[in-house]
Every structure is written in structure tokens, then in C-alpha cells.
C-alpha positions in Angstrom: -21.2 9.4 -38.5 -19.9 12.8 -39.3 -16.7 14.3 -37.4 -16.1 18.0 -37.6 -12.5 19.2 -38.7 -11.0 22.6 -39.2 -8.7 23.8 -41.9 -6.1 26.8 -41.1 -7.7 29.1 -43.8 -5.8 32.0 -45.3 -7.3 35.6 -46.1 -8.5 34.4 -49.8 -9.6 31.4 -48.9 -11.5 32.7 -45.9 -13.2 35.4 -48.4 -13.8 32.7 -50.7 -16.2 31.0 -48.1 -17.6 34.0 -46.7 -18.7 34.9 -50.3 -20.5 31.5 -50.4 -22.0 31.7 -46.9 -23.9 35.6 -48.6 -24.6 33.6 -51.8 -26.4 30.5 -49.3 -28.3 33.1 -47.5 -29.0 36.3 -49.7 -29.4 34.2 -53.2 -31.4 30.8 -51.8 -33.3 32.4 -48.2 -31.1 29.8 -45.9 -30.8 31.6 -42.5 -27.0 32.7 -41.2 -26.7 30.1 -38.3 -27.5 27.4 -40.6 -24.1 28.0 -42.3 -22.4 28.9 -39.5 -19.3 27.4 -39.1 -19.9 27.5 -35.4 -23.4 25.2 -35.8 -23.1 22.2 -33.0 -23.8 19.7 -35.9 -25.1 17.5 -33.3 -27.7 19.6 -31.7 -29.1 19.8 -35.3 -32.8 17.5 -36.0 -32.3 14.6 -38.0 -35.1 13.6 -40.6 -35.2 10.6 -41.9 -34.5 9.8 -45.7 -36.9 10.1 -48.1 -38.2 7.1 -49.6 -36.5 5.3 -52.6 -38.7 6.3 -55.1 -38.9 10.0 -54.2 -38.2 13.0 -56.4 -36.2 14.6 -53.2 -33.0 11.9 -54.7 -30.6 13.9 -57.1 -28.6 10.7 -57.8 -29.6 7.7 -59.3 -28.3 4.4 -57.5 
């Protein structure tokens, strides 16, 4: 289970993560609202994991 949680940012922090939001969706094509800080997390649709054995996994166990 995830649980949002907001941070007090101040104005270089708050440019810091605005920067990244332009580098997620200029540099790698992911749409605005998907890193929108604003996103109900919960309204989003939940796929299920990929199986053990597929080359989606970064990490090995």
C-alpha cells in the first residue's frame, strides 16, 4: 500500500522538481498529468507484475 505525503519545498527545491517533471515529459514522451503532483494515485489502473522471468525486471532477486 502506498500513502501520499507532501514535503514544504522551497524555491530551489521546487525548481529542482519542475526541471525533472520537463526532463520526464519533453526527453522520454511521458504525458504532464502522469507526473503531476496532483495525480489521485488511486484513480490510477493497476497492471499486474510481469512474470518472473521477464526482461521488464531491472533487479535481480
Amino acid at each position: 500500500m502506498t500513502a501520499e505525503f507532501v514535503l514544504d519545498l522551497d524555491a530551489g527545491m521546487l525548481k529542482y522538481f519542475r526541471d525533472m517533471v520537463n526532463v520526464l515529459v519533453e526527453g522520454c514522451g511521458i504525458s504532464r498529468p502522469e507526473v503531476d503532483a496532483h495525480t489521485a494515485v488511486s484513480r490510477l489502473p493497476i497492471q499486474p507484475i510481469p512474470l518472473k522471468d521477464s526482461p521488464f525486471w531491472t533487479l535481480r532477486e
